[in-house]
C-alpha positions in Angstrom: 70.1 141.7 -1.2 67.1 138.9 -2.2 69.6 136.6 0.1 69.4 139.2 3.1 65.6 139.5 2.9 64.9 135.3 2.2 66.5 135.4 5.5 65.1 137.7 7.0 61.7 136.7 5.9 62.8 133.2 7.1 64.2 134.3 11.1 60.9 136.1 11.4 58.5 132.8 10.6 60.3 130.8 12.8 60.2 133.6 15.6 56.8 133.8 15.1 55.9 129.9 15.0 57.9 129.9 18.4 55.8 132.5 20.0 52.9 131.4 18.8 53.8 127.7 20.6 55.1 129.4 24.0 51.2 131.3 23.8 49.6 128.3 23.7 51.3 126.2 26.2 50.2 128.7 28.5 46.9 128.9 27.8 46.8 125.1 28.4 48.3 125.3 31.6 47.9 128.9 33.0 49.8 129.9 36.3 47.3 130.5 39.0 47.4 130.7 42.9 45.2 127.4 42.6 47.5 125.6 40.7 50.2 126.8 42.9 48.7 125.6 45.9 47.7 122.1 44.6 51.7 121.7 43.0 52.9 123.0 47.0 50.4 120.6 49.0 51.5 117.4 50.5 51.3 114.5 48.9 48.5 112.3 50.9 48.5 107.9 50.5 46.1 107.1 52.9 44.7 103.2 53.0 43.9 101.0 55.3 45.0 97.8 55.7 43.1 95.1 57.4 45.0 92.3 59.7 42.5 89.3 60.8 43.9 88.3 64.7 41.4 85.8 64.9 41.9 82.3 66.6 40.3 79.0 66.2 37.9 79.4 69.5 37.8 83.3 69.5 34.8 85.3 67.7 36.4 87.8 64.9 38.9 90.1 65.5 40.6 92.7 63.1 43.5 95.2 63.6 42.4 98.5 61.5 46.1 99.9 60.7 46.5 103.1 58.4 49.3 103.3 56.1 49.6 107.3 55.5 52.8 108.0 53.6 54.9 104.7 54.3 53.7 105.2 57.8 51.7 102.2 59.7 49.3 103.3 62.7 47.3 101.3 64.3 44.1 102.7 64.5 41.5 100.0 66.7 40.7 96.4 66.6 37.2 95.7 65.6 34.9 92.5 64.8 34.9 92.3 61.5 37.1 94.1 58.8 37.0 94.7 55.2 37.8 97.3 52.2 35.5 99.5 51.0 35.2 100.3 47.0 33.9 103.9 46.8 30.6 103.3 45.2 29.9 101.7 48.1 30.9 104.5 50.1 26.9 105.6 50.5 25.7 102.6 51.9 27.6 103.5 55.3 27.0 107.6 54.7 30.6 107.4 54.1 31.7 111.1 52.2 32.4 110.5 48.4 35.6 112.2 49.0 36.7 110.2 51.8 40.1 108.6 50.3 39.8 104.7 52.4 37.2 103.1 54.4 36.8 99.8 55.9 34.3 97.9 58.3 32.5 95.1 58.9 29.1 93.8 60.4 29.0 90.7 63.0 26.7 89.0 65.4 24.2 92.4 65.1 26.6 95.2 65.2 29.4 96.2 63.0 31.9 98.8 63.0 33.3 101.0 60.2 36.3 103.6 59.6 36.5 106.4 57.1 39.9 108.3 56.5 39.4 111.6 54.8 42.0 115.0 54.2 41.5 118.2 55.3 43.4 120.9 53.9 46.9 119.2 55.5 45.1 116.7 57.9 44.3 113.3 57.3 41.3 112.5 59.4 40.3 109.2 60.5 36.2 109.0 61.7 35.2 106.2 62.9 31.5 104.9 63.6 28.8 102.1 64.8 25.6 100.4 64.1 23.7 98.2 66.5 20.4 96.4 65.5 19.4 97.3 68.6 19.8 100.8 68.1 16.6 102.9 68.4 18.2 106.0 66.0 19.1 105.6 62.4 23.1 106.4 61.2 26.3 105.2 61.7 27.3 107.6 65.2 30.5 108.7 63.0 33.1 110.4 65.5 36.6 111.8 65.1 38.5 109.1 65.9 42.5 110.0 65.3 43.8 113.1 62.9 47.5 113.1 61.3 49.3 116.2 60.4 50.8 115.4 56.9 54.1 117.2 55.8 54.7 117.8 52.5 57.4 115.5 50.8 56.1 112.6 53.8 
């Protein structure tokens, strides 16, 4: 009978130190329809990538491509190009949650690219300076958008 009960005694401790585990792992990481929808959304690697096409007797040139998923598209060729770190991302009234910009500034005008996602679209905006220019800003304008699919 003492056997019986020491077992007993024993099954329900470990039940108990079980449950108590399963309780907190979901308290950790509770199921919500947030969490749901960020676990369901696409995937979105957006960069861009820089490609200097300039020649000995030529002024600068860039190619501005976007890689978005393992896809390359060529977005414009401007002046001047160069990658943006985000804490400089202000300086050109570029979104802090833009996820890539790039630009450059030559001969008194410069151009500059910001790519940013929108629910499923990746948007690229792209805008201009002149010091000529008798308004203040960069003139940003949607320049392409990309539907992303999830698992691309």
């Amino acid at each position: 009978m003492r056997n019986q009960l020491s077992w007993s005694i024993t099954i329900l401790i470990i039940t108990l130190v079980f449950a108590c585990q399963s309780n907190q792992s979901e308290s950790e990481n509770p199921k919500t329809e947030e969490n749901e929808a960020a676990i369901n959304a696409p995937t979105i690697d957006a960069k861009f990538y820089c490609r200097d096409l300039t020649t000995n007797d030529d002024m600068p040139r860039s190619e501005v491509s976007l890689y978005l998923n393992k896809a390359r598209y060529v977005i414009d060729t401007i002046q001047t190009c160069d990658l943006f770190e985000p804490a400089d991302y202000a300086n050109y009234e570029i979104p802090a949650e833009a996820i890539s910009a790039c630009g450059g500034w030559w001969a008194g005008a410069g151009d500059y690219l910001y790519a940013i996602v929108e629910e499923d679209v990746c948007i690229v905006m792209q805008g201009w300076q002149d010091e000529q220019q008798e308004d203040d800003g960069f003139h940003y304008e949607r320049a392409r958008s990309f539907k992303v699919i999830a698992g691309r």
